[in-house]
C-alpha positions in Angstrom: 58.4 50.6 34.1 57.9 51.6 38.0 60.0 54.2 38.9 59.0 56.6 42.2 58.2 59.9 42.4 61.6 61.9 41.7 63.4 59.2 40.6 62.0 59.4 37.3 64.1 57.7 34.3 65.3 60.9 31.9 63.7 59.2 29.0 60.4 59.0 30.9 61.1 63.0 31.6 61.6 63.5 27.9 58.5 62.1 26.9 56.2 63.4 29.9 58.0 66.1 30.8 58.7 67.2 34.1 55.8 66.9 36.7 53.7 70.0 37.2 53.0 71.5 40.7 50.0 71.3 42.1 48.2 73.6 44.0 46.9 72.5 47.7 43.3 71.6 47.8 41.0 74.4 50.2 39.1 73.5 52.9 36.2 74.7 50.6 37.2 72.5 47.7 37.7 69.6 50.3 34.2 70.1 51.6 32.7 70.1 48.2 33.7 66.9 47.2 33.2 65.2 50.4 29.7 66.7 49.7 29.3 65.6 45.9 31.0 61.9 47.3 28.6 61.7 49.9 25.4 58.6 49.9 23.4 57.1 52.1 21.0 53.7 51.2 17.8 53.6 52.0 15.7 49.9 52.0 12.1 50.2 50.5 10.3 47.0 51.8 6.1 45.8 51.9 8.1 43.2 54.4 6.2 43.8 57.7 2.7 44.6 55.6 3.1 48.8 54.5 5.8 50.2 52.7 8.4 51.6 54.7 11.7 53.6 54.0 15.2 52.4 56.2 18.4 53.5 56.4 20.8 50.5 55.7 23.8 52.1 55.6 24.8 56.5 55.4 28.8 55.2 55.2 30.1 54.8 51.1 31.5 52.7 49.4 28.6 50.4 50.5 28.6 46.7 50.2 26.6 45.4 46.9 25.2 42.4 49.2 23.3 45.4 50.5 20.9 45.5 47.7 18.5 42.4 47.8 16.6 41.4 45.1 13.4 41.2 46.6 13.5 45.1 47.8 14.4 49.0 46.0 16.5 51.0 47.3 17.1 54.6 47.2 20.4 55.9 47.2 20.6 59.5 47.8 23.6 61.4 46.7 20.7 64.3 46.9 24.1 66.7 47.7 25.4 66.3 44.6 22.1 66.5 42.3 21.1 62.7 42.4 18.8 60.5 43.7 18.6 56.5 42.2 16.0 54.3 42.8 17.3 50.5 42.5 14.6 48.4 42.1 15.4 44.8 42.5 13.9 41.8 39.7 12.1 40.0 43.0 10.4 43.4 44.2 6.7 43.1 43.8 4.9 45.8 41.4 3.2 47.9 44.3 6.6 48.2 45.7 8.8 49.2 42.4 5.9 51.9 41.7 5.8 53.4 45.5 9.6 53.7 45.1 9.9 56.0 42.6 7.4 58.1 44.5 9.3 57.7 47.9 12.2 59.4 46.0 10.0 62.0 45.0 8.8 62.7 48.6 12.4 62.0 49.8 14.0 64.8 47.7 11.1 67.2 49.3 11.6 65.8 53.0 15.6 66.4 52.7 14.8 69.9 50.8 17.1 69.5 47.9 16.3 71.4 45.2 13.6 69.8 42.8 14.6 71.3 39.6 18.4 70.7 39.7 17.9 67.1 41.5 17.9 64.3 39.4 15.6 60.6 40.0 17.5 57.9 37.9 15.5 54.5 38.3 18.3 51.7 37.6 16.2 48.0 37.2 18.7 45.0 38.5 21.2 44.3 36.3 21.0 47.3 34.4 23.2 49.7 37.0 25.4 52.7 35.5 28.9 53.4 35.8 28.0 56.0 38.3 26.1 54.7 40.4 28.0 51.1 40.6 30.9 53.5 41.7 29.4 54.0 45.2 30.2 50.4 45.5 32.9 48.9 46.7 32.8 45.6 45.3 30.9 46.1 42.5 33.0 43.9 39.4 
């Protein structure tokens, strides 16, 4: 049944009752969870010869063709207590062990706290929930 807001159906309103108020959202509270939503991508990649660390993208939802197989990523949601560590199946072993230590370094170079921040290492194919959700396209 669609109905829009205030034109309700009184058996709808029977069951559900009437709609609550809500109470306007702070700029505090606003700020907080644009910090807690908040993710950038990071590429780790032995592509040119050495391991380095690059931004692919600091903008969420992020595309999933971002993540290639051949690479780990980082994504840092550092802000809101978590830092994953994607490690693709066609990433070589050197560069799925230096990743996890990148994040480690990572959480130190961008000063979040160590105790209350969180590494999750997600292999391909085996993403969470949570972190699919900074995807956009993710099925």
């Amino acid at each position: 049944m669609d109905s829009n807001e205030g034109e309700e159906p009184e058996e709808m309103l029977k069951v559900l009752g009437q709609m609550p108020a809500l109470a306007e959202s702070t700029s505090e509270e606003d700020s907080q969870a644009d910090a807690s939503n908040s993710a950038s991508l990071y590429k780790v990649s032995d592509a040119t010869g050495s391991l380095t660390k690059t931004k692919v993208s600091e903008k969420c939802p992020f595309a999933k063709e971002l993540l290639v197989r051949d690479d780990c990523f980082i994504l840092d949601n550092g802000a809101n207590g978590k830092v994953f560590v994607w490690k693709g199946k066609g990433a070589n072993a050197a560069v799925k062990t230096e990743a996890l230590q990148m994040a480690d370094n990572f959480i130190e170079e961008m000063k979040y706290p160590r105790m209350k921040t969180q590494v999750e290492i997600l292999p391909q194919g085996k993403e969470t929930i949570i972190f699919k959700q900074f995807f956009k396209n993710w099925n």
